[in-house]
N, C-alpha and C positions, 0 to 999 in steps of 0.2 A: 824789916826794911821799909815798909809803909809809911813807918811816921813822916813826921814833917821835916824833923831832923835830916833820920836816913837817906830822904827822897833829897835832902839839900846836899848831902854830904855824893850823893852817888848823881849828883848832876853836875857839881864841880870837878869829878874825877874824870866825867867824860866830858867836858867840856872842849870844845875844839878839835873832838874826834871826827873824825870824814865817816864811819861805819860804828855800829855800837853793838852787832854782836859777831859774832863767828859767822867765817865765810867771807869770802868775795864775789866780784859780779861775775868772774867762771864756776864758782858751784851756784851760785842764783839762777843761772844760766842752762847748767845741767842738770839742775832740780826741775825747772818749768818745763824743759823738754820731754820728764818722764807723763807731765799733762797732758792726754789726749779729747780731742771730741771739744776742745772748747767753743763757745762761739765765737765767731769772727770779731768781738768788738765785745767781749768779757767784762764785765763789770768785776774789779777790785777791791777787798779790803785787805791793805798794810796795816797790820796791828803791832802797836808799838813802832812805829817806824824811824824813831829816832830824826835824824840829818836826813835820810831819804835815800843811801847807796842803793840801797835795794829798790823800793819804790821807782827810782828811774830806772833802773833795770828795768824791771816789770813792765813800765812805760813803753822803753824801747822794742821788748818783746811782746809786744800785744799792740792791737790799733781802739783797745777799749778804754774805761775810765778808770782811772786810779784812786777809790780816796783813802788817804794816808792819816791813821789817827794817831795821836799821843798827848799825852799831857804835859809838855815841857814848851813852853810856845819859842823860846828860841830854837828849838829843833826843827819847828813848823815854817820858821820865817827864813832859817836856811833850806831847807827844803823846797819853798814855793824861790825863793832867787833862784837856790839851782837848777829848778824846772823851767822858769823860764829864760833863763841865759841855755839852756839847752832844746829850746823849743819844744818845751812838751808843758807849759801853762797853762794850755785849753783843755791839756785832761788828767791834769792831777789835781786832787782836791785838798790840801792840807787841812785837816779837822782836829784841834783840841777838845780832847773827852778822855773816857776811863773806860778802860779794858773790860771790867768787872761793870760796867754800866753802860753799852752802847747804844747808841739813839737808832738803832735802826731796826724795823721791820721785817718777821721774819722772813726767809727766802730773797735774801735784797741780792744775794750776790753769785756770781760763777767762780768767782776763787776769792779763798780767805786765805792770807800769808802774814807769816808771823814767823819771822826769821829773828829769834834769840830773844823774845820778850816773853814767852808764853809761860816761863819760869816764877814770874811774877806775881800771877795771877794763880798758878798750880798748873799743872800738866793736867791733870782729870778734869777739875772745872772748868778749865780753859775749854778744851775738846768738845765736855759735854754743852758749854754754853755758845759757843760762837758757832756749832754747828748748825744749829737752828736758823742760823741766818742766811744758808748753803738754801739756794736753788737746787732742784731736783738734777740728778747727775754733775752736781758743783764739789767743788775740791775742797780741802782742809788741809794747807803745806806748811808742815810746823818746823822748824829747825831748832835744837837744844844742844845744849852745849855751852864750855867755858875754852878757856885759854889753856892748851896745852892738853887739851881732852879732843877727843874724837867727838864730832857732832851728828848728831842724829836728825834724818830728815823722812818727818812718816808724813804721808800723803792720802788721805780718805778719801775716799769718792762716796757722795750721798746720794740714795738711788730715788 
């Protein structure tokens, strides 16, 4: 599904979706609640974050920064209008990059979320590389799953 092709063929099917994987903003909701011990003002990475349901979730459940990455830039540019038509432009960051290559340094964050994209990349690689980038007592909230499947939501904590 990588190629250049797949990656066009699986951006026109989702095209004009509000959400791009399983779940809604009430299990996004009860997912971040089982998070304890955050800081007050959490630093975020959305991986994959598609349109951004989640991401502003996340927003509205935290008073920290958000940055939202994916590779599809029309997903980025819906994303930062709906941020700021919803008052939360000053702290989400929408970022184009690859999953499998992120710009960031390790220990950047207190939660990494990746609600339905981490399938992409692999379920193990995924885990073992984004963890790295988990601050000391930071989270890893993965959400897997298809349509019509029960989704699985595992939550790491890195000591």
């Amino acid at each position: 599904m990588r190629t250049e092709k797949g990656m066009q063929i699986f951006f026109e099917i989702h095209s004009g979706l509000p959400r791009e994987g399983p779940g809604d903003s009430r299990s996004t909701k009860r997912a971040f609640a089982l998070l304890s011990d955050l800081p007050p003002e959490p630093h975020v990475l959305d991986i994959g974050c598609g349109p951004g349901m989640q991401t502003l979730d996340l927003a509205r459940l935290t008073r920290g920064q958000i940055v939202a990455l994916d590779n599809h830039q029309p997903f980025l540019d819906e994303l930062s209008a709906r941020a700021r038509r919803a008052g939360l432009g000053s702290r989400v960051q929408a970022i184009y990059g690859d999953m499998e290559d992120l710009p960031f340094p390790r220990a950047s964050f207190d939660l990494i979320w990746a609600e339905g994209s981490i399938y992409i990349f692999g379920f193990e690689k995924g885990l073992r590389a984004w963890k790295t980038l988990l601050r000391a007592g930071g989270y890893l909230a993965v959400k897997a799953g298809g349509a019509g499947e029960r989704y699985v939501l595992i939550i790491q904590r890195t000591r």
